[in-house]
C-alpha positions, 0 to 999 in steps of 0.5 A: 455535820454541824455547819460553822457559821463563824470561828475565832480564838482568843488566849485560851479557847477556840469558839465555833459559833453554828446553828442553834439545835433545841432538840437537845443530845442524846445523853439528855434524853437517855437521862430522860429514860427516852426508850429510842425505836430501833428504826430511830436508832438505824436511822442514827447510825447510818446518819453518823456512818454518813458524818464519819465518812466524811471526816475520814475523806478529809483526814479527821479523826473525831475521837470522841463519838458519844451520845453528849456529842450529838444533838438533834433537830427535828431531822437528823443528829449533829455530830461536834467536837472533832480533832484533826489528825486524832493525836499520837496512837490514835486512827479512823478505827477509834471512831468506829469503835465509839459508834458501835458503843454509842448505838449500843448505849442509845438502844439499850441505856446502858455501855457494853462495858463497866468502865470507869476514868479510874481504869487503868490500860492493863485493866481495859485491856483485860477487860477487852479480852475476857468479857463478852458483850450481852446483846438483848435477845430481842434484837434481830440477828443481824442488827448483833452481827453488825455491832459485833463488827463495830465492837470487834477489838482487833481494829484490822478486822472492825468495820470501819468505812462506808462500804464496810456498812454498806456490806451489812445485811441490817443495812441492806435496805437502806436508800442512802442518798435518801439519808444524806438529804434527810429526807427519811423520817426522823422518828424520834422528834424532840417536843419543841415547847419545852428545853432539851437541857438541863440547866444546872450543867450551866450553874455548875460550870459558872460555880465549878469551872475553873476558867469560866467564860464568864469571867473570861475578860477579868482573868486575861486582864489579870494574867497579862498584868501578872505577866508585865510585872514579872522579870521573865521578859524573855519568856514573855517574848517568846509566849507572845511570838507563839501566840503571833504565829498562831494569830496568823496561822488560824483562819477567822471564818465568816460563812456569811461574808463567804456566801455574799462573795459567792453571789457576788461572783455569780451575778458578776458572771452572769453580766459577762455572759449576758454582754454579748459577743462584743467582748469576744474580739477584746477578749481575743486580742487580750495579752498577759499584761491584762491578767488579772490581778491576783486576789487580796490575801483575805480573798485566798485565805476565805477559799481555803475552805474549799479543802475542807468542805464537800461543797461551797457553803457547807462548811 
């Protein structure tokens, strides 16, 4: 997973801001006709059996695990855009299901199915049931049987959890803690002197997007003075107490302030330590009226990461 070093929100969008990844997605290099090893790709699903782990410990359902949603450095694939609680019909099986496409994909170049966004759900459904997947004969038998775990329609009988995966035979010789501190190796590395990017995807979304971000400041400016002028108040009103509550509920994130407090306080305990048993006796005669007071609204809202992240820091 990606870590968020900042997030805020305006009108229309949320922005997380996190580190820069110059490897690029995969989708660029399949585009680029990249012929990935399957040692890479092993090595890929189980860093994103790892990231879906843990969106699953924390109640996530990421629901859009595609090749253009990971990126990579020269250790491991980054994993972005994930939707809390996934929406109405969705559940963790979707994700699992998307891994199981998406390692297909990167290893062969193409989906294991032909659909389009003009198919229709009778259509996909259809499909689902009377298709069968070709898996490559040159893959090893066991790496097929995994897949069809991950590709099996009835979400009750696909695996869908660590332990499910840890339960493979093509995964059997895998050191995972050896994974999760990306200590394997990475075997695919992106050649860092040139752009894993395609620019024209930027130029298009400047000519086709219709809420370009850089045109972002003129347009509010422009809804907000359309919004005055109208006679609708009350719904004004309303639209500016949703968009209040919002403002309160969203929580503007700064990891480095966050890391600073962290620090902070750890050099405060280690003075407190190092005072001796002088304190001791003050501390022994010390009565409710000298509790503490309690911490800034600002302090409690920043600790609120601690429900979302593993550890302190890795948000």
């Amino acid at each position: 997973m990606e870590a968020v070093r900042y997030s805020f929100q305006d009108e229309e969008d949320m922005f997380m801001v996190v580190d820069l990844l110059l490897g690029g997605d995969l989708r660029y290099h399949l585009q680029q006709s990249v012929q990935f090893s399957e040692d890479a790709v092993k090595l890929y699903l189980c860093e994103m059996t790892l990231a879906l782990d843990y969106l699953q410990s924390q109640h996530i359902i990421h629901r859009d695990v595609k090749p253009d949603n990971i990126l990579l450095d020269e250790q491991a694939p980054e994993i972005f855009q994930s939707f809390v609680s996934g929406g109405t019909g969705y559940a963790f099986e979707v994700d699992w299901w998307s891994l199981g496409v998406t390692a297909f994909e990167v290893l062969r170049g193409w989906r294991p199915y032909d659909i389009h966004a003009s198919n229709s759900v009778e259509s996909l459904i259809q499909l689902f049931s009377t298709v069968s997947v070709q898996y490559s004969p040159a893959w090893p038998k066991d790496l097929v049987s995994l897949l069809r775990k991950l590709l099996t329609v009835n979400p009750e009988h696909r695996f869908s959890s660590l332990s499910d995966m840890q339960t493979s035979p093509y995964l059997a010789d895998v050191n995972w803690d050896a994974v999760y501190e990306k200590k394997m190796d990475a075997g695919f590395v992106p050649n860092k002197g040139r752009l894993h990017c395609d620019p024209t995807f930027e130029l298009e979304e400047m000519i086709l997007e219709s809420r370009p971000l850089h045109k972002k400041k003129k347009r509010l400016a422009k809804n907000r003075s359309r919004d005055n002028s109208k006679d609708s108040q009350s719904e004004n009103d309303y639209l500016q107490e949703c968009l209040e509550v919002v403002q309160q509920e969203f929580m503007i994130f700064n990891r480095e302030k966050l890391k600073r407090r962290q620090e902070e306080g750890q050099s405060e305990a280690g003075g407190d330590d190092a005072s001796g048993d002088g304190d001791g006796e003050a501390e022994a005669g010390a009565t409710d009226d000298d509790a503490p007071e309690p911490e800034p609204e600002s302090s409690s809202k920043l600790s609120m990461c601690g429900s979302v992240c593993s550890s302190p820091g890795s948000c």
